[in-house]
N, C-alpha and C positions, 0 to 999 in steps of 0.2 A: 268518242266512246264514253259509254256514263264512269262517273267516277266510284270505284270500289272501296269501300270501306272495312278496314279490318280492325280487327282487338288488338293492333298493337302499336308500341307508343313512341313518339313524335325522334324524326332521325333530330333533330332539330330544334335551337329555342331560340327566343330573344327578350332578354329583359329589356324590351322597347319602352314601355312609360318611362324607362329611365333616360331615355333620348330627351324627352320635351327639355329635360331637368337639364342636363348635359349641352344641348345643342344652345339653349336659349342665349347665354353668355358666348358670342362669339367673338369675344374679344382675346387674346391669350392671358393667362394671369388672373382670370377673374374668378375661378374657382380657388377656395381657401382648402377644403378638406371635405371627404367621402365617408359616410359613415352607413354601413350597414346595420337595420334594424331586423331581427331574427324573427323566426316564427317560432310556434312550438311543435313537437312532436305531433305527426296524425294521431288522432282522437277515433273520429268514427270508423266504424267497420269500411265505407265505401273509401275515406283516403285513405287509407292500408292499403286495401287492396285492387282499386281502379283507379285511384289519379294520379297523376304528377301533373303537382299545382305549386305554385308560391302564394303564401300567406305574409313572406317579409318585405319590408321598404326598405326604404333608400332616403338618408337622410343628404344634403347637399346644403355646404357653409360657404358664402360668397364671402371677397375678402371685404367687403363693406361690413359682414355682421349678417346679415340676413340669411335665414335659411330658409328651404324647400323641403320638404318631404311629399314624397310620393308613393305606394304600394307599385311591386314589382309582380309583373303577369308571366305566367308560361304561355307563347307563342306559338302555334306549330307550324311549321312549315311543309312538311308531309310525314310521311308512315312508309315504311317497307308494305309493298302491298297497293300503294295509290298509283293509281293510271293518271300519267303528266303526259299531255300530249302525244296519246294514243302508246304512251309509252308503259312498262310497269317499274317501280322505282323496287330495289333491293332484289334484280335480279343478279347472279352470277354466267359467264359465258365458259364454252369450251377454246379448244385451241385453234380454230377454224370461224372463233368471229359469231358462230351461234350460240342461242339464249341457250340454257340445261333447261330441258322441259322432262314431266312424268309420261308416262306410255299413255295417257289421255290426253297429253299436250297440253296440260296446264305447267308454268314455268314453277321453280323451284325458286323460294323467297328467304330473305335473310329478316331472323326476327334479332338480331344482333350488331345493328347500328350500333359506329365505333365514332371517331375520328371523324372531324370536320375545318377544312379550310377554306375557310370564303375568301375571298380573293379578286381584284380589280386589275383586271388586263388591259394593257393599252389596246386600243383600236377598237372595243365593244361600244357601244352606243351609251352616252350620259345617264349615266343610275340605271347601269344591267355590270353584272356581274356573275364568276362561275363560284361554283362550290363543291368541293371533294369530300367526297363522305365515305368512309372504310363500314365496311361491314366483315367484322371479323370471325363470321363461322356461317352455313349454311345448311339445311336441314341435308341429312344423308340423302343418297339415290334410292331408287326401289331395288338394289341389288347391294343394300349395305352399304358400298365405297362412301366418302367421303368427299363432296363438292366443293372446287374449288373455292376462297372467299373471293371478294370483288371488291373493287372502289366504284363509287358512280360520279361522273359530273353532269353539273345542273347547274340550267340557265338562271340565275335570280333574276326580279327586278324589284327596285328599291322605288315607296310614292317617298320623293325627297321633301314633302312636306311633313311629313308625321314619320318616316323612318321602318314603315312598315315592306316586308317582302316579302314578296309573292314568287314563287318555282314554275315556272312556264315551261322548261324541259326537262329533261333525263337522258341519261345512259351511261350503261356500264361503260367502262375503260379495258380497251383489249391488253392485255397481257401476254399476249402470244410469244410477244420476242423475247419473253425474258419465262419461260417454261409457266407463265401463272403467277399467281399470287396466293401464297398460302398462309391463313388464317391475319390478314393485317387487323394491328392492334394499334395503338395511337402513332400521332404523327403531329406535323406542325409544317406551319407556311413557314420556308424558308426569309431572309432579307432581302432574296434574288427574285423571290416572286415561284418560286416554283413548290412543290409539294416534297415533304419526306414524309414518306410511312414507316413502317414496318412490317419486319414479319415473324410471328409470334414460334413459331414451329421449326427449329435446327436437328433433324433428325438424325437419332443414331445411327452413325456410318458403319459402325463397327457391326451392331446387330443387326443392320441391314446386309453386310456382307457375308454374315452366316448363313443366312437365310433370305436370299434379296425375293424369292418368289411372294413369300406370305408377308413381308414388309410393308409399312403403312407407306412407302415415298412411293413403293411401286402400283399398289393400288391407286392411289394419288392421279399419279399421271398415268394407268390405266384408261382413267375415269376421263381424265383431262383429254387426251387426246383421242381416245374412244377408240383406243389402239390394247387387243388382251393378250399381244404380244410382247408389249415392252416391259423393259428392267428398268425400275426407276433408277434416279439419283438423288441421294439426298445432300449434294454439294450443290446445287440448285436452289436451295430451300435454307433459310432464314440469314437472310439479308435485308438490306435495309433499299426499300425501292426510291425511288426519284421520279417524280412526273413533272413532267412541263405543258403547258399549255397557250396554245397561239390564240390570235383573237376568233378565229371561225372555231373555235372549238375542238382541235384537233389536237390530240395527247402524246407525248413521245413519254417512253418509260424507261429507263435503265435500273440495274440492282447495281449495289456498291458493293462489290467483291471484295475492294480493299479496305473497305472499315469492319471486316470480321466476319465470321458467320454465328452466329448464337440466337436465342428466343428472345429478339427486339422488343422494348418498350416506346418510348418516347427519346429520341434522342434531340439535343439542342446544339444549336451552331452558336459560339460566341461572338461578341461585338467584332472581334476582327476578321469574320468570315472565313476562319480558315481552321479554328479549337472546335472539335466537336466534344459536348461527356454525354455519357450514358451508363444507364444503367440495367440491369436485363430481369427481365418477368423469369429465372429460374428458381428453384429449389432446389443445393443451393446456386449464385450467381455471383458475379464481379461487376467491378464499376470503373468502367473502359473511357479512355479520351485518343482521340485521332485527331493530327494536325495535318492538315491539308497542306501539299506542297504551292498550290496556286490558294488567295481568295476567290470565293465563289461556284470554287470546283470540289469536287468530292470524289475526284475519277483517280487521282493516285495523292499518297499520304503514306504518314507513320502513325503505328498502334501501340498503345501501351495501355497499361495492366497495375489498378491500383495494389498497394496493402496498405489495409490494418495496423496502426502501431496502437494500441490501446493506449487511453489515458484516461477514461473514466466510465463511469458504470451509473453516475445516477441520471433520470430523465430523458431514458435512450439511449443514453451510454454517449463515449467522446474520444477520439483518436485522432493521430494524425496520419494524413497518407503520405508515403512514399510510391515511386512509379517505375514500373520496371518495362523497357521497350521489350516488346513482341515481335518489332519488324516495320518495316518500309516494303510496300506494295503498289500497283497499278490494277486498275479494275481489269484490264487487258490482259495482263501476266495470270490473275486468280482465279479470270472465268476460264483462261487455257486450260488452268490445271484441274480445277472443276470437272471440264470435257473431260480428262482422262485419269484422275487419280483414284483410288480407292483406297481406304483405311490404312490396310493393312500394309501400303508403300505408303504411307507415312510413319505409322507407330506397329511396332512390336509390342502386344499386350498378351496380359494374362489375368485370370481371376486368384491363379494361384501365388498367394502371398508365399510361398517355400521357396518357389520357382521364382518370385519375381525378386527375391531379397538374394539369393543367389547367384543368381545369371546379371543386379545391378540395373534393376529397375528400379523407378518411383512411385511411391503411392499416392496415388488421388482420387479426390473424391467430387465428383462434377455431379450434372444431372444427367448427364448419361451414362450409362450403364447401369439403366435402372437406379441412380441416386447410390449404387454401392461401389463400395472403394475397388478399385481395379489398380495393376500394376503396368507401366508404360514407360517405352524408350523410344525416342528420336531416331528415326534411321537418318545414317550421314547424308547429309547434304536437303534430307526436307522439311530445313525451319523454315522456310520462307510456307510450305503450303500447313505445317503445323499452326503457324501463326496465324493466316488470315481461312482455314478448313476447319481447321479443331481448335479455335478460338479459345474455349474456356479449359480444354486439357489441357490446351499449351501452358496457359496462363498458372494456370495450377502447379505444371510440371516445373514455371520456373519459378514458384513461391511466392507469385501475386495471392490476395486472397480470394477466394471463392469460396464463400461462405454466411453471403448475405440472401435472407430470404425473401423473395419477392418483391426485387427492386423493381419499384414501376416509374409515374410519370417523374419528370424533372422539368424546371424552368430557373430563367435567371433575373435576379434585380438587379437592374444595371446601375443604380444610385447608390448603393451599397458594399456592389461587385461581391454579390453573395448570391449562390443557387440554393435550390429546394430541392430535395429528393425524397419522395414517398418508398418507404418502407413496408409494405401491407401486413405483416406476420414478423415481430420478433419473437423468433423463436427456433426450434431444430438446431439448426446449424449455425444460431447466431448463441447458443448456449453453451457453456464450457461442454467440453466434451475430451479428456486426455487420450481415450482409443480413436483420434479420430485423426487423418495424416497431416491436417494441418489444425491448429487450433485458435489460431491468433483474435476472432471476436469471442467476447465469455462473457455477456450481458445477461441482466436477469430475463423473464419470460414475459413479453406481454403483447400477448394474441392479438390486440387490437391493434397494433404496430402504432406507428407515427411518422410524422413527415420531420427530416432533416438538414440541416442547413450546414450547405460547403462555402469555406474561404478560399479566395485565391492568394497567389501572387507571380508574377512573372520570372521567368528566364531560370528555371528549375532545372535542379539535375535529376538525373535516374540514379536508381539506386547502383546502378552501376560505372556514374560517372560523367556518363554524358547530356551534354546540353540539352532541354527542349526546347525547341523553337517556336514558344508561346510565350505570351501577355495573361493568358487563361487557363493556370494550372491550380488544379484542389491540391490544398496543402492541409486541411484539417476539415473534418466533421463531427456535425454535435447533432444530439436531439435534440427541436425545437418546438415541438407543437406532438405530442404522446396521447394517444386513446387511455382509457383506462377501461382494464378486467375487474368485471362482477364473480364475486366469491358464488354468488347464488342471481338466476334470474328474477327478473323485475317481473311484474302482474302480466307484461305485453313480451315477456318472454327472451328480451335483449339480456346476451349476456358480456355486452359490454354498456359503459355510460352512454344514458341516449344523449347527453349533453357536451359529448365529449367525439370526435372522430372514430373511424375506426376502419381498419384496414382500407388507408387511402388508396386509392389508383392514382387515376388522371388530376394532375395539377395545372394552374395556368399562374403568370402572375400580372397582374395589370401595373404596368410603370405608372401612368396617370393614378390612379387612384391608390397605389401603395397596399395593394391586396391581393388577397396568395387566395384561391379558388379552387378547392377540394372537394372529390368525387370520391363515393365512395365504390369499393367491389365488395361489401360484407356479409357475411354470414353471422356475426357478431349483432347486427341491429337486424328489427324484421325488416322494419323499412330503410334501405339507404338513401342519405340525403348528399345534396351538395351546400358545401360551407363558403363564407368568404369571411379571410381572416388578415386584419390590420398588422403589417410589420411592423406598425410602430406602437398604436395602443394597445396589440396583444387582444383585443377581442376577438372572439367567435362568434361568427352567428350563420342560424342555420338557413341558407334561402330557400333549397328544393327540396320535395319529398318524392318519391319513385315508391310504386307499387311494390308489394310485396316480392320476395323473392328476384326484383330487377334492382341491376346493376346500373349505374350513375356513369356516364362514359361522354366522350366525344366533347371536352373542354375547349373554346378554342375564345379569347380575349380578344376582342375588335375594339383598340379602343376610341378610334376616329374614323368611319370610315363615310368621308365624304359628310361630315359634321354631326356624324349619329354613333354610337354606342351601341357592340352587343358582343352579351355573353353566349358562346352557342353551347348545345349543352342536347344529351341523347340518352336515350337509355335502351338497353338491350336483354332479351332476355325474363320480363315482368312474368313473376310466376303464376299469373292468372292466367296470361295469352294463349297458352298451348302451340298447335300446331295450326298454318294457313291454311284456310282451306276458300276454298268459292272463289278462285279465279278464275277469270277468262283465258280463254289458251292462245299462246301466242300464235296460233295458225303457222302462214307462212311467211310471216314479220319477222326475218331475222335481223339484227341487229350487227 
């Protein structure tokens, strides 16, 4: 089938000239230090608004003294839209295994590549490998509803001469056993070898139960299983999915019932296989850790629920956490209750602050219920489904903080035993506020957000006393690396520093080279770029530039694989693309 071309822009990168640089010394030790050289901000009208390119290098110090430098290339690898072996890449499927196509039978395409994990499976053949790629939103149906999002896997192959690769297949990944996949946002290859997504969307249960006909979960899976008889559930929806993959290419998928329900970002497993932390894309949100009772398994664990202890306020501000358990779960026990629970047999709520200070409710304030303060009580006996159902009310209700704004990616340096955590937006909720039911962050304002840096240390207590049973516990956080707000916009209209971050997303951080790799999601700059930034000399520089109005997404650090180097790197959403049009229809090629 000829291959289609469309306006929009690559799932996919690879700063491959940095292979030659990298691969060449195959000795171990023979690299001294990494140094990225920045580009400057787009200039002309056409990289504004049609390229993502790199203009920066890569400088590279052997330990003899000699250096390298080389300029680093943007790669594609494909497009939502490209036909790979008769296949089309950024489709999404229903719950029966076929493509979502329009009443002209052309399929419905994701212009919102997310998330990418490349990955080497035992048993594929020498330099072929798969890769997982999220596309976290898809254009609505012609009846309004909202289409499922998808992951796809695809065949790579690697020429192990030069490091260059090529996508020989496609296809979406079925989701059926696990109700779909709704809206995945970042993720990361496990040390197991297998995939964690997420999923961006934990839908209000409570307002779904007032009105479950006109609710978005029930539309949802309307749409999904092409059923206009069903009542959704929204205990189904945002969790954190798991895929696996054998060597013929065949997917198993599970959601983690018991690491929470809430609007996932990027979550990270720590060196011992079994600390997960995260933090969550809400407005506002908390910053969760889950210790796995087995290494390597993610199927039953205990959750817990940062706070806030403030200790400072300049450069992001600086606190220390304390942890308060949520609960011990099994993904078994939380998809039962899932089947059969409903809001209202878990919490007793009200909007009425009279009634709820009376009758001996709490007030909180999450992102559901429309982001305003609602009053809630525990019915006896269901903290366990409060804990791992209503995640962040619980957390709320027992004075964890939820009140950070748009916690996104996180990673870890393991030479340091220090994580990164992007912030996208200090602000809202991260500002004093005395009418607000809880207040514990009170930072100054600054829109551009920044990325911040957690310490650990082992064998902590809750705040209530007892053990955790980790090596991998946050015990303090600071701002490390702060956008900065323009009082007035610049000639090109940025009203944050273009020299400076700004509303980070997706972070990665590469152990070899000692550098933290920042995406941006801003409305702050016209164009967002991606950074790489030295832990130790404290440089920025900027590598990539994204079209107007597109978001920087889908980081993912390769930093050896098979003697090559790459950063993968996506963008979603360029505000020039518009809408897909001019595909071929998928006929009777179901997938």
């Amino acid at each position: 089938m000829k291959k289609v071309l469309v306006p929009v822009l690559a799932a996919t990168f690879t700063l491959s000239s940095f292979n030659a640089v990298m691969a060449a010394p195959k000795e171990p030790g023979k690299i001294k230090s990494v140094e990225f050289l920045g580009m400057d901000a787009p200039k002309t009208q056409q990289e504004k608004a049609e390229l993502m390119y790199s203009k920066a290098s890569v400088e590279v110090t052997y330990n003899d003294g000699t250096k390298k430098t080389v300029p680093l290339s943007y790669e594609t690898l494909f497009k939502p839209g490209d036909v790979i072996n008769g296949k089309i890449a950024g489709v999404t499927m229903n719950a029966n295994g076929q493509v979502m196509t329009k009443s002209n039978g052309t399929p419905y395409v994701s212009t919102a590549p997310d998330m990418n994990s490349l990955m080497k499976v035992p048993g594929l053949p020498e330099n072929t490998y798969y890769l997982i790629s999220h596309y976290e939103s898809m254009p609505k149906n012609e009846n309004g509803l909202e289409n499922p999002g998808t992951m796809s896997l695809s065949t790579v192959k690697m020429d192990p001469a030069t490091g260059e690769l090529t996508v020989v297949d496609v296809k979406p990944i079925d989701f059926s056993a696990v109700h779909g996949i709704w809206k995945p946002c970042a993720g990361l290859l496990t040390p197991w070898n297998t995939h964690l997504g997420s999923e961006e969307t934990d839908p209000d249960a409570r307002a779904h139960e007032k009105n479950p006909s006109a609710s978005a979960v029930t539309n949802f899976m309307k749409n999904y299983y092409n059923d206009p008889t069903i009542t959704g559930n929204p205990y189904y929806y945002g969790h954190v999915p798991e895929v696996t993959v054998d060597a013929k290419g065949a997917t198993k998928v599970v959601k983690h019932y018991s690491m929470g329900r809430m609007a996932f970002e990027r979550v990270k497993v720590m060196p011992d296989n079994r600390t997960v932390i995260y933090g969550i894309d809400s407005n506002p949100g908390g910053l969760f850790m889950y210790v796995a009772d087995k290494e390597k398994d993610l199927s039953a664990g205990t959750l817990y629920a940062a706070k806030w202890v403030q200790t400072g306020t300049e450069n992001g501000g600086s606190a220390d956490l304390e942890w308060i358990k949520l609960g011990h779960a099994t993904d078994k026990e939380i998809q039962k209750l899932a089947d059969t629970t409903k809001f209202s047999d878990i919490f007793d709520a009200t909007d009425d602050a009279v009634k709820g200070k009376a009758e001996g409710y709490k007030a909180i304030k999450t992102a559901a219920n429309g982001g305003k303060v609602e009053w809630v009580k525990v019915k006896p006996g269901m903290e366990t489904a409060a804990a791992f159902l209503e995640t962040h009310r619980y957390a709320a209700y027992l004075g964890a903080t939820v009140e950070f704004n748009k916690m996104e990616g996180l990673d870890f340096n393991e030479k340091d035993n220090k994580a990164y955590v992007a912030i996208s937006y200090q602000e809202k909720t991260m500002l004093a506020d005395p009418a607000a039911p809880a207040d514990d962050i009170q930072l100054p304002k600054i829109s551009a957000g920044g990325v911040y840096e957690l310490s650990f240390k082992p064998n902590r207590k809750t705040m209530g006393g007892e053990k955790i049973n980790s090596h991998y516990v946050p015990v303090s956080m600071t701002g490390t690396l702060m956008g900065e707000d323009l009082a007035t916009p610049d000639a090109d209209g940025n009203t944050a520093n273009v020299d400076k971050i700004a509303n980070p997303d997706n972070i990665v951080f590469s152990q070899d080279m000692r550098t933290l790799f920042i995406a941006e999601d801003s409305d702050k700059h016209e164009n967002n770029y991606t950074w790489a930034y030295n832990v130790d000399t404290k440089k920025l520089s900027r590598i990539l530039s994204v079209p107007g109005g597109g978001e920087s997404t889908g980081l993912q650090m390769v930093d050896n694989l098979d003697g090559h180097t790459y950063l993968m790197n996506s963008s979603q959403n360029p505000g020039y693309v518009g809408y897909i049009s001019g595909l071929p229809s998928m006929g009777e090629d179901k997938e």
